[in-house]
KEKE-3310 file (N, C-alpha, C; in steps of 0.2 Angstrom, whole numbers, plus 5000, padded with zeros to 4 digits):
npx = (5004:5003:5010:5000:5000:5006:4999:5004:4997:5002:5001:4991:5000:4994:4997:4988:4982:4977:4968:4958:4955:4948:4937:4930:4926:4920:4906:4900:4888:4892:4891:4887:4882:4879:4875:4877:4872:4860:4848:4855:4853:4839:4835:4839:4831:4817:4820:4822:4810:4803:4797:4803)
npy = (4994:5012:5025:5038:5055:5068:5086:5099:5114:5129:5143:5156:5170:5182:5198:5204:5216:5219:5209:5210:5225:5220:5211:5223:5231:5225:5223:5233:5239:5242:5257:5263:5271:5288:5300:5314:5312:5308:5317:5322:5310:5307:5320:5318:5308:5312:5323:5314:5306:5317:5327:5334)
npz = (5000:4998:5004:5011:5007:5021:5021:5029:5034:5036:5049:5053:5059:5068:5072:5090:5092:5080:5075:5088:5083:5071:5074:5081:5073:5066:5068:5065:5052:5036:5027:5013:5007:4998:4997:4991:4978:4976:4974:4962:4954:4953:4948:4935:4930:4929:4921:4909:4908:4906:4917:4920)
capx = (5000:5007:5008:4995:5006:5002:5003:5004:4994:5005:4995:4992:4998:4991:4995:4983:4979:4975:4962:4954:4952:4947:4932:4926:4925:4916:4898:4896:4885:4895:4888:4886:4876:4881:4869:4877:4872:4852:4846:4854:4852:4831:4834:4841:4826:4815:4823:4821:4804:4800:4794:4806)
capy = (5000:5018:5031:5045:5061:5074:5093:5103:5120:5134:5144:5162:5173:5189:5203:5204:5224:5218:5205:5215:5231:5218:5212:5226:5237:5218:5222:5240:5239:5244:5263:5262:5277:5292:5307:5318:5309:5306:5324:5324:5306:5309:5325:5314:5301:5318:5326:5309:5305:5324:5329:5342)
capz = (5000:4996:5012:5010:5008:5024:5021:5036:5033:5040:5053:5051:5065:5067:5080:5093:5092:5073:5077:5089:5078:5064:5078:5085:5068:5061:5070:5060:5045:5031:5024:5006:5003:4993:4998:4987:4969:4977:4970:4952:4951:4954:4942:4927:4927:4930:4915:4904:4908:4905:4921:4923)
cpx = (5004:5004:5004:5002:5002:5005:5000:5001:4998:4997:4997:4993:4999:4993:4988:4979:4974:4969:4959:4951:4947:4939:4929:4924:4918:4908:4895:4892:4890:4891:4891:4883:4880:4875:4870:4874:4863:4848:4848:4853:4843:4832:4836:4834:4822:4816:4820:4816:4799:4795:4796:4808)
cpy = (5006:5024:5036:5051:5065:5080:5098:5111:5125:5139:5153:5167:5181:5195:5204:5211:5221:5213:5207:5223:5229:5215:5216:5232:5230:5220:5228:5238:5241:5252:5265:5268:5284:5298:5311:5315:5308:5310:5323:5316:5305:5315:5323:5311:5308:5321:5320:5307:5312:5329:5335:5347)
cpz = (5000:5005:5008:5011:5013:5023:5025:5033:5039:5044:5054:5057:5064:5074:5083:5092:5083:5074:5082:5085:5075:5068:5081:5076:5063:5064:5068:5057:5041:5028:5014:5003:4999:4993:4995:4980:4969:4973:4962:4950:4949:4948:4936:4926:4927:4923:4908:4903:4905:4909:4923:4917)
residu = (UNK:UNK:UNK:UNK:UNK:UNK:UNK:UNK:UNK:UNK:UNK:UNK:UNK:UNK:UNK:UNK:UNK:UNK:UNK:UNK:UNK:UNK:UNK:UNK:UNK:UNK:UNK:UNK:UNK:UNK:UNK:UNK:UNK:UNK:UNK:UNK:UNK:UNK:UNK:UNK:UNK:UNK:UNK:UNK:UNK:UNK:UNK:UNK:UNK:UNK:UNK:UNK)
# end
């Protein structure tokens, strides 16, 4: 019978400050939004529809 080959997966170490930063910033929501483009992107469809 032939040995099974084993390969060791090295193990990632990380500073500790770095892993808590990376948990305590992980429970935010992410903020995606863009409140300046709401107004002329409403005033395009507005203009293309011919409302404006």
């Amino acid at each position: 019978m032939y040995a099974e080959p084993t390969v060791e997966v090295p193990k990632l170490q990380l500073p500790a400050d770095l892993v808590a930063e990376v948990s305590r910033r992980g429970t935010a929501r992410p903020d995606f939004r863009v409140e300046g483009w709401k107004p002329t992107l409403f005033e395009r469809l507005a203009r293309l529809l011919g409302l404006v």
